[in-house]
TORKEFI-459454 format. One record per atom (N, C-alpha, C): x, y, z. Coordinates in steps of 0.001 Angstrom, whole numbers, padded with zeros to 6 digits, always signed. Atoms other than C-alpha are relative to their C-alpha. Last residue first. Layout:
N
XYZ...
***
This chain:
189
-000365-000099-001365-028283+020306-015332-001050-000043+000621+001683-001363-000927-029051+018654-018159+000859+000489+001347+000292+000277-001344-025392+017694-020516-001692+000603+000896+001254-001061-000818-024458+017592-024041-000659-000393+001733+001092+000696-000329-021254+015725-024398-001246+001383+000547+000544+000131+001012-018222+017174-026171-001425-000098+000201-000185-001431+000286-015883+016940-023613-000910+000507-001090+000618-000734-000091-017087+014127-022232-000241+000978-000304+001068+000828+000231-015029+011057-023555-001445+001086+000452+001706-000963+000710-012688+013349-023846-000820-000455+000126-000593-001277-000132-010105+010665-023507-000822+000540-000227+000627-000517+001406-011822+007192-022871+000152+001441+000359+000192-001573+000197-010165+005628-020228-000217+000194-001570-001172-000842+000997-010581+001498-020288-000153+001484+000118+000558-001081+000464-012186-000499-017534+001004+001612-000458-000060-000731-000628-010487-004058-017704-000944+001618-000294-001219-000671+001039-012534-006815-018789+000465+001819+000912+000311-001245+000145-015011-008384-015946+001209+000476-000777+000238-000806+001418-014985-012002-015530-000246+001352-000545+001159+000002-000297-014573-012588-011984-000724+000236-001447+000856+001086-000575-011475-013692-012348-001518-000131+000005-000620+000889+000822-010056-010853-014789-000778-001220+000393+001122+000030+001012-011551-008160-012377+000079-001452-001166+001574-000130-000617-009496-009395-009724-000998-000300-001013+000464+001560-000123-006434-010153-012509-000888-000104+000921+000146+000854+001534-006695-006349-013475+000121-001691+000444+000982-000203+000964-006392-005225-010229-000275-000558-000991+001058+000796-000250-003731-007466-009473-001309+000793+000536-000255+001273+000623-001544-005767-011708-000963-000819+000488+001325-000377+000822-002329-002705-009992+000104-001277-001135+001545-000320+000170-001490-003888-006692-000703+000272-001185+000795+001508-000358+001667-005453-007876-001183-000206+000334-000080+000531+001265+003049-001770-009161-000523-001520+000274+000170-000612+000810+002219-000270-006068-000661-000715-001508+001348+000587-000496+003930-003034-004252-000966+000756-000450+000228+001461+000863+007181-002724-006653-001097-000349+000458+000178+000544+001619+007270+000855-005325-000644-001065-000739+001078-000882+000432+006491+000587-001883-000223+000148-001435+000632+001103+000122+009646-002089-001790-001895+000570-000025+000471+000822+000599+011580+000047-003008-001054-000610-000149+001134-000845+001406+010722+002694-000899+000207-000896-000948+001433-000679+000375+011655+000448+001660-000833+000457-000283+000465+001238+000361+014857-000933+000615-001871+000354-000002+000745-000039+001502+016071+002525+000625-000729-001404-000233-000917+000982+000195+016344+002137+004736-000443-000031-001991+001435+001088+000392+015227+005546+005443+000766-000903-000797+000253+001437+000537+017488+008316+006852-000762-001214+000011-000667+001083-001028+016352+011982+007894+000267-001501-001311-000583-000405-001445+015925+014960+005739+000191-000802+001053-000754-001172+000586+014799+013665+002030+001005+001111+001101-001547+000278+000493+014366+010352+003373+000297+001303-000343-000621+000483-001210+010869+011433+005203+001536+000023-000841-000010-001239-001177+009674+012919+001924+001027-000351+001294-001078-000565+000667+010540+009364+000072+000259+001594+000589-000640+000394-000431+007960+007755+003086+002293+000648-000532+000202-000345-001131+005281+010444+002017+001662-000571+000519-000575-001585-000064+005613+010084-001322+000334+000103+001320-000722+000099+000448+005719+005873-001223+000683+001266+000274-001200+000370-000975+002900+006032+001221+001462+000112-000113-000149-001176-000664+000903+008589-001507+001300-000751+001740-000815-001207+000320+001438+005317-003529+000396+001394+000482-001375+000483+000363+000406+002718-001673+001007+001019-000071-000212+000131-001740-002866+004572-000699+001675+000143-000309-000176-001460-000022-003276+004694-004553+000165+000414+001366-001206-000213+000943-002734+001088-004981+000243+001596+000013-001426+000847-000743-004643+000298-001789+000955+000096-001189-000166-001135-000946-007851+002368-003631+001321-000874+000915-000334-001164+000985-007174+000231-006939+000377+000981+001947-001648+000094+000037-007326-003071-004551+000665+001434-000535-001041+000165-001046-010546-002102-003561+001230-000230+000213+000019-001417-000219-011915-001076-007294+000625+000107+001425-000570-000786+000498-010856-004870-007828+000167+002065+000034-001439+000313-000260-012375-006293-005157+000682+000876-000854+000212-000805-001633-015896-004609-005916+001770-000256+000520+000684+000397-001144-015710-005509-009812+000544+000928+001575+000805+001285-000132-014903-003097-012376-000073-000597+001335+001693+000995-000128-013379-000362-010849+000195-001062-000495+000648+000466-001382-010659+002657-011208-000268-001129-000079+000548-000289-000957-009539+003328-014700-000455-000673+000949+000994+000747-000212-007283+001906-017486-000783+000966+001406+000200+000099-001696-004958+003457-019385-001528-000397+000293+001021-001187-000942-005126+002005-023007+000320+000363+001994-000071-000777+001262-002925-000501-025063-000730+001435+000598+000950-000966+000587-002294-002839-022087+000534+001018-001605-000897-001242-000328-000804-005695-022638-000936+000500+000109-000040-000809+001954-003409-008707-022653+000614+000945+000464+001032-001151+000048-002854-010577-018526+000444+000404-001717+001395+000939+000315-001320-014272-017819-000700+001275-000394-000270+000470+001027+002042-012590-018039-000855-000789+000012-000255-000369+001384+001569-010033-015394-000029-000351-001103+000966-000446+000181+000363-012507-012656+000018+000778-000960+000680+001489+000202+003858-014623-012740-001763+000953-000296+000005+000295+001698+005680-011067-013498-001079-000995-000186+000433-001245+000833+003944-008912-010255+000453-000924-001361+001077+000089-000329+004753-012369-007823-000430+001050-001389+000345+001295+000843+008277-012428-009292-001827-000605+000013-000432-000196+001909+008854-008859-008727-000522-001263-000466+000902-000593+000379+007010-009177-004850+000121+000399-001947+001350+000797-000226+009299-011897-004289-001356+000921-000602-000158+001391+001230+012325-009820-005099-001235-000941-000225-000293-000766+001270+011306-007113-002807+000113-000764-001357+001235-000308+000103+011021-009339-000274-000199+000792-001024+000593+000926+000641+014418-010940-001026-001592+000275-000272+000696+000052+001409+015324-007558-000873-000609-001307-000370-001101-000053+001050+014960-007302+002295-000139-000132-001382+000306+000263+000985+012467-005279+005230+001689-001080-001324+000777+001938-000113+013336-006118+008510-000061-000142-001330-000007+000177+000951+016298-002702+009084-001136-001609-000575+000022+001481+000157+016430-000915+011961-000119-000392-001233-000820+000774+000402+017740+002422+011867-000074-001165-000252-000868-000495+000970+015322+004733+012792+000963-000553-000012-001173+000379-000857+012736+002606+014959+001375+000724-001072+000139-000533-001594+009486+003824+014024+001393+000148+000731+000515-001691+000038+010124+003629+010147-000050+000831+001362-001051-000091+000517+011759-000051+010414-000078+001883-000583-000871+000221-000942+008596-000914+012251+001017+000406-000110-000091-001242-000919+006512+000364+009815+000655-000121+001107-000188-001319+000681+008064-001700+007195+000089+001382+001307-001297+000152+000328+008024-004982+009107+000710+001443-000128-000563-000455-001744+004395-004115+009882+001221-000145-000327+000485-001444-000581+003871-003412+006146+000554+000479+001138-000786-001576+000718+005518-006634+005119+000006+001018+000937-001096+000379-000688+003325-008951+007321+001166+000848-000253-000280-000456-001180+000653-007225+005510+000907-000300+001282-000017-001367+000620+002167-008152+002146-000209+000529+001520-001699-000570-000264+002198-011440+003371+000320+001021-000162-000082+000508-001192-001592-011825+003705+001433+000460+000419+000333-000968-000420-001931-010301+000168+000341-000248+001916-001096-000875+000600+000182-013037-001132-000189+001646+000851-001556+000232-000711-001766-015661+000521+000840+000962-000314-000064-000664-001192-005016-013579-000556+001402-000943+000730+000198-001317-000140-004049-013675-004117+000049+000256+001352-000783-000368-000206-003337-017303-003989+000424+001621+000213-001187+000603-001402-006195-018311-002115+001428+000659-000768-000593+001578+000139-009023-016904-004541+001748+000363+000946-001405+000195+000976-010558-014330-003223+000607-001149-000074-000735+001454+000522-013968-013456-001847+001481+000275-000864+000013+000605+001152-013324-009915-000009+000104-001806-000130+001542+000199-000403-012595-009203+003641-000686-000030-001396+000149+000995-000387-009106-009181+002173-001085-000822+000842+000136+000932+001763-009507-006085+000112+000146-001590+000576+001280+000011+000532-010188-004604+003745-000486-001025-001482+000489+001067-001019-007091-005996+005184-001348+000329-000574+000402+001516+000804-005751-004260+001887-000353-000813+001221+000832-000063+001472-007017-000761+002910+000296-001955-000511+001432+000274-000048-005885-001186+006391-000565-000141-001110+000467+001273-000930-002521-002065+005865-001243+000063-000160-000507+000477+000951-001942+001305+003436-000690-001615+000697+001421-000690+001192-003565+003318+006082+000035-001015-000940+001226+000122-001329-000742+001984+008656-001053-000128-000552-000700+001669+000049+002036+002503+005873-001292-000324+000401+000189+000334+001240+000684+006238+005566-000325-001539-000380+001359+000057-000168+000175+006277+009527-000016-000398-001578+000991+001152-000421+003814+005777+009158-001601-000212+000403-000498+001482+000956+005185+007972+006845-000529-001328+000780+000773-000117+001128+002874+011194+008185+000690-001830-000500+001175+000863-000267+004542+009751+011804-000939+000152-001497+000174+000837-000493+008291+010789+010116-001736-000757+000358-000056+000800+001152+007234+013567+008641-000222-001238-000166-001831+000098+000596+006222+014911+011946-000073-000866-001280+000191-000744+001372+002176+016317+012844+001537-000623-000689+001126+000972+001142+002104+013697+015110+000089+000383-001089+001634-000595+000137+005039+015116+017276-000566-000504-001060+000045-001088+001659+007913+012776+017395-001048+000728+000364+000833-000547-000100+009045+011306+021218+000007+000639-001034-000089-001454+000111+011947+008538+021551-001463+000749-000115+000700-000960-000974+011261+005273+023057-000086+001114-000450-001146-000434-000539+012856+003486+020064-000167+000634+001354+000188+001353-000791+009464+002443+018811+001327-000101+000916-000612+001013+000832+008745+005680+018479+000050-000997+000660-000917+000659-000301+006020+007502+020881+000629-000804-000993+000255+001115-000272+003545+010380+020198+001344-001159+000204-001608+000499+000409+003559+013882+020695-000455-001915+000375-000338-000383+001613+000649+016398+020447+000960-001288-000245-000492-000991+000617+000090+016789+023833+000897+000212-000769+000738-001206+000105-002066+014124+024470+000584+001074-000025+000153-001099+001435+000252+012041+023567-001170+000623-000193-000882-000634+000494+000918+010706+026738-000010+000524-000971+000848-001700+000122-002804+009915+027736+001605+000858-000530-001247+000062-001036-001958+005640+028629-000040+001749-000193-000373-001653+000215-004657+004772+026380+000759-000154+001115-000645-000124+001194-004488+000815+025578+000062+002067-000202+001091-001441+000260-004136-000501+028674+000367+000614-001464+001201+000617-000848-002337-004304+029097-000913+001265-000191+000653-001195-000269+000207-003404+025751-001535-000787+000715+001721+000228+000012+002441-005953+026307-000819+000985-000043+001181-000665-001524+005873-004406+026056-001061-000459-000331-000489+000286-001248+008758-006025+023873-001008-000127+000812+000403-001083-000854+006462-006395+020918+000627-000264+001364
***
């Protein structure tokens, strides 16, 4: 952070417009800030899954992940920069196989929940993902370093993986969709 931030309202975007990291000026409503509040949102949800018990390597991993993020949204604020690489990207593949291959295939989609961590990681996998839309939006009319929808991707796909090893720890099997499972069902109103 070049600038210390000593006050933390300063009232410039009170009309409507807020600041890149570039100095420039987006309005809030802009693609652009949708992709980074996304990111932003995305942070908060797993700082939450990290106010959770967890075993250490999960939250070392998760720890870095938010180191990521800022990386990310930094490289969103500043249109051209570039922090994210693939080694991170790469890391997050080898992190998603090493936890992958201690888990039963699936045979079923799985839903939301079991334990409390795990239904918290689910909502940071679906965060994730509307970050992914949001950030692939942005690319569709300005440039975005592709590394970073990658790397939304493969994190996505690592959250829900470790779903299933949450619940897994705590002993809880995953929770399976059952098609119809209502359609059929007599109901009171």
């Amino acid at each position: 952070m070049a600038n210390r931030l000593t006050k933390i309202y300063t009232r410039t975007g009170d009309d409507g417009t807020t600041g890149l990291g570039d100095g420039a000026r987006s309005g809030k409503e802009s693609t652009r800030i949708e992709a980074i509040g996304s990111v932003d949102e995305l942070n908060s949800c797993i700082g939450v899954l990290l106010a959770e018990s967890l075993e250490e390597a999960a939250r070392s991993e998760l720890e870095n992940i938010q180191h990521d993020l800022f990386d990310l949204g930094g490289d969103l604020s500043i249109p051209g920069r570039i922090s994210i690489s693939e080694a991170q990207v790469t890391r997050l593949e080898h992190q998603l196989d090493r936890y992958n291959n201690t888990l039963s295939a699936l045979k079923e989609f799985i839903l939301p929940g079991g334990t409390r961590a795990a239904a918290l990681c689910h909502v940071a996998r679906a965060v994730c993902r509307r970050a992914e839309r949001r950030v692939v939006t942005l690319s569709r009319t300005e440039t975005v370093v592709p590394l970073n929808i990658q790397y939304l991707n493969r994190l996505s796909d690592f959250l829900f993986v470790l779903c299933r090893v949450l619940n897994r720890q705590q002993g809880v099997g995953d929770v399976l969709w059952q098609p119809g499972k209502n359609r059929d069902s007599d109901t009171e109103q």
